[in-house]
C-alpha positions in Angstrom: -23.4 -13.0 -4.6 -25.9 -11.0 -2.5 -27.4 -7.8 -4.1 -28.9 -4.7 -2.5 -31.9 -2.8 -3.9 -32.7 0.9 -4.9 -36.4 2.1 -4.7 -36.0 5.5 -7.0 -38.4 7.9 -6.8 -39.2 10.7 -9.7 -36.9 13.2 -9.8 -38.7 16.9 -8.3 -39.5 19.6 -10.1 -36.7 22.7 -10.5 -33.8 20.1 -10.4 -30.7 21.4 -13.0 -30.6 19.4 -16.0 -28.5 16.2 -15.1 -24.7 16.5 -17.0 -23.9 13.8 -19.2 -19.8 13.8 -19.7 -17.6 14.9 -16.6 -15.5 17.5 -16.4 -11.6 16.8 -17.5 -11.1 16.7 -13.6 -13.5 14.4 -13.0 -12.5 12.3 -15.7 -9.3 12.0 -14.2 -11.1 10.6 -10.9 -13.2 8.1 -13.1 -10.6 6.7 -14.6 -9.1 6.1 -11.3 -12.0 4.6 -9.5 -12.6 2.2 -13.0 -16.5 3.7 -14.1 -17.6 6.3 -16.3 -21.0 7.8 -14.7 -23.5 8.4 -17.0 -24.7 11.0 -14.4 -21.3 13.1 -13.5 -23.7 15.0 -11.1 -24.0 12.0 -8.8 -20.2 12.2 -8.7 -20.2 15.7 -8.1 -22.7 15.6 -5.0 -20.5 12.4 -3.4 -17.2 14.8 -3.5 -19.4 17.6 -1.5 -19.0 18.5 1.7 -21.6 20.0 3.9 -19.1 22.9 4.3 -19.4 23.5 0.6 -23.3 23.7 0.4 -25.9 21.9 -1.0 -26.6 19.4 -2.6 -23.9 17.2 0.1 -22.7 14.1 0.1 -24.4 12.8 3.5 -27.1 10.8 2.2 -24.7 9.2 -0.6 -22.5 8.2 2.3 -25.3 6.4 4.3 -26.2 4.6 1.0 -22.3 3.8 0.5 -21.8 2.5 3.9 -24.7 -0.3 3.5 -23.2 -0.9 0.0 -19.6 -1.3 0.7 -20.8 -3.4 3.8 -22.5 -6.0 1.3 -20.0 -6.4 -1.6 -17.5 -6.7 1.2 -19.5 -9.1 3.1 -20.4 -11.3 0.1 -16.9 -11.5 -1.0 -15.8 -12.8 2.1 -18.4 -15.4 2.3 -17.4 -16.6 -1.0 -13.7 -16.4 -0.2 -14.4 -18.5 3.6 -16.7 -21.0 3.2 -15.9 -22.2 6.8 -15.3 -19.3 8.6 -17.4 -18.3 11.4 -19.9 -15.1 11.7 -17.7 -13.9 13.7 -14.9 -14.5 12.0 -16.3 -12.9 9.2 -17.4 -9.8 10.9 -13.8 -8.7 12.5 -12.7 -9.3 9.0 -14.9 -7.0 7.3 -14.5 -4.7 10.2 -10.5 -4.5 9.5 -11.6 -3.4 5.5 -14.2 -1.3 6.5 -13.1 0.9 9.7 -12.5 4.2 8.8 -9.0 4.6 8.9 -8.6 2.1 6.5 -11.4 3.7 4.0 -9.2 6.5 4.7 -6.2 4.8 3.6 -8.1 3.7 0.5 -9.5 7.2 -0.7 -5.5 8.2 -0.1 -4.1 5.7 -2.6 -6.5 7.5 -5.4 -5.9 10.8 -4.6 -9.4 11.7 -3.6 -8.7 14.5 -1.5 -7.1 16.4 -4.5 -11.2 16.2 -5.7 -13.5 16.9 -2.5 -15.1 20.2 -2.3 -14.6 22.1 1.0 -16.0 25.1 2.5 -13.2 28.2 3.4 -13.1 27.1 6.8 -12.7 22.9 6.2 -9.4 24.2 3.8 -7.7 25.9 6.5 -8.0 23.4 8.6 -6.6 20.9 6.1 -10.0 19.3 6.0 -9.4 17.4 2.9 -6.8 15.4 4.7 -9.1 14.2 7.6 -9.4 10.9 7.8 -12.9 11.0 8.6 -13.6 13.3 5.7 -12.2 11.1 3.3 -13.6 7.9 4.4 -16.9 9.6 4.3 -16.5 10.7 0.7 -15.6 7.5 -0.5 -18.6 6.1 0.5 -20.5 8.6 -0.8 -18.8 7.6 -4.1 -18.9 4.2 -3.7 -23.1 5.4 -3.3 -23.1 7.4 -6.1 -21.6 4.4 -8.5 -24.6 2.3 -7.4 -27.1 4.7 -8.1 -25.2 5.2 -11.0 -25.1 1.7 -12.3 -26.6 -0.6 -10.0 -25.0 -3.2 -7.4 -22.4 -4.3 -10.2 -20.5 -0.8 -11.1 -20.5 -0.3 -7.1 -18.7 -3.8 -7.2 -16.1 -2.8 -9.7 -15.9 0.7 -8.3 -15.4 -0.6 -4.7 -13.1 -3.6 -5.9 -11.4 -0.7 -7.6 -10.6 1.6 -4.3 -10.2 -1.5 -1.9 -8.7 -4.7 -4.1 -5.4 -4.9 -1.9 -7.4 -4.8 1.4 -9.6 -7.6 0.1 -7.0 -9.6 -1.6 -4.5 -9.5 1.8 -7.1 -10.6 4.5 -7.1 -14.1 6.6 -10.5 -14.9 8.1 -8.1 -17.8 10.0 -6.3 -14.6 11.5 -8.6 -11.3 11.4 -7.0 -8.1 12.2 -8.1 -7.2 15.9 -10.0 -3.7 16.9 -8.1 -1.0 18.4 -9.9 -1.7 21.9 -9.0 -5.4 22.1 -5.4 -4.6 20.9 -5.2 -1.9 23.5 -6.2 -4.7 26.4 -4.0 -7.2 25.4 -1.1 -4.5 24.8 -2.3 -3.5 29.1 -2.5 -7.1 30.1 0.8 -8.6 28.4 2.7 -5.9 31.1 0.4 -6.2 34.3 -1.3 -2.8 33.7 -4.4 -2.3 34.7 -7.3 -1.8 31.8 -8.2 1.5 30.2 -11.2 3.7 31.2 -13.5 5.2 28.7 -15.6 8.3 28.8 -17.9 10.6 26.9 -16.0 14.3 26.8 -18.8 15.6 24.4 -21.8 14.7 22.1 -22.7 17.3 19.4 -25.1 17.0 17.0 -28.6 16.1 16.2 -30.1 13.2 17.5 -29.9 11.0 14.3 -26.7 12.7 12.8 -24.8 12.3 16.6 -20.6 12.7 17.0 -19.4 11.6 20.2 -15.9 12.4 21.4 -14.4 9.8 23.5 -11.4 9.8 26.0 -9.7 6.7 26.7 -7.4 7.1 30.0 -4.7 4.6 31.0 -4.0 6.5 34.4 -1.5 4.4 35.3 0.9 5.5 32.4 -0.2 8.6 32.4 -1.8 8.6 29.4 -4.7 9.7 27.4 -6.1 10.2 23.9 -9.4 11.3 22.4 -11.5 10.0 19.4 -14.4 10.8 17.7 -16.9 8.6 15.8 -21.1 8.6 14.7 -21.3 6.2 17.7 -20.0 5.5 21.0 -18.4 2.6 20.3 -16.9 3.7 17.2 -15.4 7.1 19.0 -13.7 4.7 21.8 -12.2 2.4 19.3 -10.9 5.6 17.8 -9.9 6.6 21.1 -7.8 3.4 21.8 -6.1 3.0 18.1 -4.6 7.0 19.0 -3.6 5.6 22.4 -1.8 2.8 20.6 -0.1 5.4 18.4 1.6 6.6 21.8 2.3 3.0 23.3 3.6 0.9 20.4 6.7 2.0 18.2 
């Protein structure tokens, strides 16, 4: 098994004193996710959104996506001996994407726990799938700061068990974008064309909205994503959603 490392720094000065039990509803979401934190305010900071304040749960999410990204990677590995890289890679792609972290942070009821501001609960921000695949990360973070690369293990195993246990490296799932072509090229159509509609954000915390356009359907659908690439294969898997049945 592979393991990832945490260089921890001293705490700063003027930090609240750490908790040390969760509150009865955040019991309720440990006992969901399978650990106890000995820190409840790691947990606490994961289920914050930048609409809610400060502490957030940005920097948990970045350490969640690397984490989930290993313990997914070395179970497949172990799991496929003979199985290419890039085999491998649209596997882990299929467990990781975001609608299917989304899908994940559903089955536990997560969004009943995230903290919103006023304006990301009228908009039925909690039920975003990019919201929610975020804050699973950020958990999936928190757990290893929590207790190291093994609790993240069990935590992740915990949210994402069926998605690991139902994969076939012999027969990955395909990305939106490659489904979409072979969907177009099956029936003679021509190919779909991509382009930027907008780019907000700073330079190292970027959203791009995409548009993917099958002009000769009449058809178009937009998607967002922290990358180019990701926003288009958003873009494609909503085309999809208007193609197939």
């Amino acid at each position: 098994m592979w393991a990832c490392t945490w260089i921890s720094r001293a705490p700063r000065r003027g930090r609240r004193k750490l908790a040390t039990k969760a509150s009865p509803k955040l019991a309720d979401l440990e006992r969901r996710i399978g650990h106890r934190f000995g820190n409840p305010t790691l947990l606490e900071q994961a289920l914050t959104h930048r609409s809610s304040g400060s502490p957030h749960n940005e920097r948990l999410e970045f350490l969640g996506d690397g984490v989930v990204g290993c313990v997914v990677a070395a179970e497949l590995c172990e799991r496929f001996p003979d199985a290419s890289e890039g085999e491998l890679s649209r596997v882990r792609a299929s467990i990781v994407r975001e609608a299917a972290l989304a899908e994940s942070a559903r089955g536990i009821g997560l969004s009943a726990f995230l903290r919103l501001g006023e304006g990301e609960v009228a908009n039925a921000g909690a039920e975003r799938a990019s919201t929610l695949a975020d804050a699973l990360e950020a958990v999936f973070g928190a757990a290893f700061l929590d207790g190291g690369y093994a609790a993240a293990r069990a935590v992740i195993y915990s949210c994402l068990g069926p998605a690991l246990k139902s994969v076939d490296a012999a027969s990955p799932a395909k990305d939106p974008k490659t489904r979409l072509q072979e969907y177009l090229q099956g029936r003679r159509r021509k190919l779909p064309a991509y382009r930027v509609a907008s780019t907000v954000g700073a330079a190292h915390k970027q959203v791009f909205e995409v548009e993917c356009v099958v002009d000769e359907l009449g058809l178009a659908a937009s998607g967002r994503g922290r990358s180019r690439r990701a926003a288009e294969q958003r873009a494609a898997e909503n085309l999809l959603k208007l193609l197939e049945p």
